[in-house]
Backbone as CSV, one residue per row, in Angstrom:
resi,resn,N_x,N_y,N_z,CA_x,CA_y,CA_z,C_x,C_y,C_z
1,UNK,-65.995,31.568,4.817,-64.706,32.060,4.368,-64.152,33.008,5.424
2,UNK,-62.751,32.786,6.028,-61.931,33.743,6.948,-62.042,34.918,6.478
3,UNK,-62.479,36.185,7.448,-62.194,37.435,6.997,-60.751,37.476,7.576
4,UNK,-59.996,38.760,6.785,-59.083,39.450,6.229,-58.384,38.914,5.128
5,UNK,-56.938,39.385,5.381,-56.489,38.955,4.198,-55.881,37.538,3.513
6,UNK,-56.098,37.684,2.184,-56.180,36.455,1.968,-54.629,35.642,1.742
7,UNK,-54.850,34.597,2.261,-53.567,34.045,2.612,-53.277,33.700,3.858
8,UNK,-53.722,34.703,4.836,-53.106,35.165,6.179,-53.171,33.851,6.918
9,UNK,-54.429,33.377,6.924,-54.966,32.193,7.742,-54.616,30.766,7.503
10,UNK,-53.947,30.882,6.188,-52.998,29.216,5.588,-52.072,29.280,6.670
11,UNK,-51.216,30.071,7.224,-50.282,30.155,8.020,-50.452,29.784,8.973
12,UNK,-49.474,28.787,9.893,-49.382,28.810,11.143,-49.021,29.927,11.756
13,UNK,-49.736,30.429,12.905,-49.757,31.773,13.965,-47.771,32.195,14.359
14,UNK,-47.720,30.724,14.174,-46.493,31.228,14.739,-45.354,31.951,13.616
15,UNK,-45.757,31.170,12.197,-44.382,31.688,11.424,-44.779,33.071,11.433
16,UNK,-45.826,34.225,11.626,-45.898,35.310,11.492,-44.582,36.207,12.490
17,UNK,-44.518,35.437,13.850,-43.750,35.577,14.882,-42.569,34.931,15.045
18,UNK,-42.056,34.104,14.401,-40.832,33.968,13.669,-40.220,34.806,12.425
19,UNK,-41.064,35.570,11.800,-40.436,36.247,10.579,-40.504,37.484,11.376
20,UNK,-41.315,38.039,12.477,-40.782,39.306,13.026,-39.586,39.060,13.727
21,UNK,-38.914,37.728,14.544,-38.681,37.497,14.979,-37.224,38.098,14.525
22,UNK,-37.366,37.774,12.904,-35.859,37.216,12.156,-35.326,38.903,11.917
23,UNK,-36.792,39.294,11.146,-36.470,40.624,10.503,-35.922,41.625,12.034
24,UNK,-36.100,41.377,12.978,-35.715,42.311,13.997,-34.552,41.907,14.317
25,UNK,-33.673,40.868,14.177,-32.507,40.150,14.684,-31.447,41.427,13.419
26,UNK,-31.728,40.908,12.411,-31.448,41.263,11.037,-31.339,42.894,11.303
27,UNK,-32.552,44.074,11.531,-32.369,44.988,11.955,-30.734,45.261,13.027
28,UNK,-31.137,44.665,14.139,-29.962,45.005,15.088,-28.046,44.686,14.661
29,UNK,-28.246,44.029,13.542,-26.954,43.439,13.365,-26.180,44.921,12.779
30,UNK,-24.512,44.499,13.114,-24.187,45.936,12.473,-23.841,45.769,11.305
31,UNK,-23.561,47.015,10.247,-23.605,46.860,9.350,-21.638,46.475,9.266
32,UNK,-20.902,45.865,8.468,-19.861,45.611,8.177,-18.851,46.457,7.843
33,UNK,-17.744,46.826,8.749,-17.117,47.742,7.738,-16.653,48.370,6.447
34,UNK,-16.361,46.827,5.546,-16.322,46.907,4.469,-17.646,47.377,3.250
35,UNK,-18.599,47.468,4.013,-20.191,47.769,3.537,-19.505,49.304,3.640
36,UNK,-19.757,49.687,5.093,-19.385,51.325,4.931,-18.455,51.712,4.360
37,UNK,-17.609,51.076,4.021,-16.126,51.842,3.124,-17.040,52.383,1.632
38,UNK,-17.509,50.973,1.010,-17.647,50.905,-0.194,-19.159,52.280,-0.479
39,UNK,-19.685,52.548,0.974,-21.403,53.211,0.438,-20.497,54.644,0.350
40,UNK,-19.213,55.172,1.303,-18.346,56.193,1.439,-17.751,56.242,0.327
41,UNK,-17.275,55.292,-0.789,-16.484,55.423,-1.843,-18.121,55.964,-2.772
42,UNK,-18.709,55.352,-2.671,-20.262,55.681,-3.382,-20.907,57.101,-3.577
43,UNK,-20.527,57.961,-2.269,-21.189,59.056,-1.875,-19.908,60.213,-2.523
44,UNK,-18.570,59.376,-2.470,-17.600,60.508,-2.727,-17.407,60.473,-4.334
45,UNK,-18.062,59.727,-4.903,-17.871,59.347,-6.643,-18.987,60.422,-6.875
46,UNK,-20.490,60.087,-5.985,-21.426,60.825,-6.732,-21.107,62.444,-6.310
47,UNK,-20.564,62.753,-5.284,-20.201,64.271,-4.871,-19.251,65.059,-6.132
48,UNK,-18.730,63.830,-6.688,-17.411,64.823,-7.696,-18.310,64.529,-8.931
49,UNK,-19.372,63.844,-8.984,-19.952,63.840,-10.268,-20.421,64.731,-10.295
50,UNK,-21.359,65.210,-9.177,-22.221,66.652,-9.059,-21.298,67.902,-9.494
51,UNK,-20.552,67.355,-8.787,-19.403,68.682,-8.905,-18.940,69.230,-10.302
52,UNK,-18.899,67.671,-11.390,-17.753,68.018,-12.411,-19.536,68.583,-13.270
53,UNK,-20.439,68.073,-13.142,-21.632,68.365,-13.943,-22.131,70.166,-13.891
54,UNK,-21.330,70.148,-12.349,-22.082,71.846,-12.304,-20.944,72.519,-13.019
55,UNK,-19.992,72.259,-12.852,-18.970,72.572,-13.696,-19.183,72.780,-15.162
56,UNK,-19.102,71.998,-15.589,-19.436,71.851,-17.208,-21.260,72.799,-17.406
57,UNK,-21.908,72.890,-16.599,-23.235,73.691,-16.742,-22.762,75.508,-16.796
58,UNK,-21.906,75.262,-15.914,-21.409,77.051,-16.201,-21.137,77.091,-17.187
């Protein structure tokens, strides 16, 4: 029986080096503007939530 883990060795050598391959492509891509608008509309909803909550705590 192959030591390590199990599974590892069903694989051809290479798809291991194709899925780093992909996930690093994937890393470098930029993110979309419309992504950043919407995480900026995200951050400014939860800022006035904080806000209206400390509010109402006084």
């Amino acid at each position: 029986m192959p030591v390590g883990q199990p599974g590892v060795n069903a694989f051809h050598p290479s798809v291991a080096d194709q899925l780093r391959s992909y996930y690093q492509s994937v890393q470098e891509e930029g993110i979309p503007d419309r992504f950043m608008q919407l995480l900026e509309k995200l951050d400014a909803a939860e800022r006035s939530n904080q806000a209206i909550a400390k509010d109402v705590a006084q």
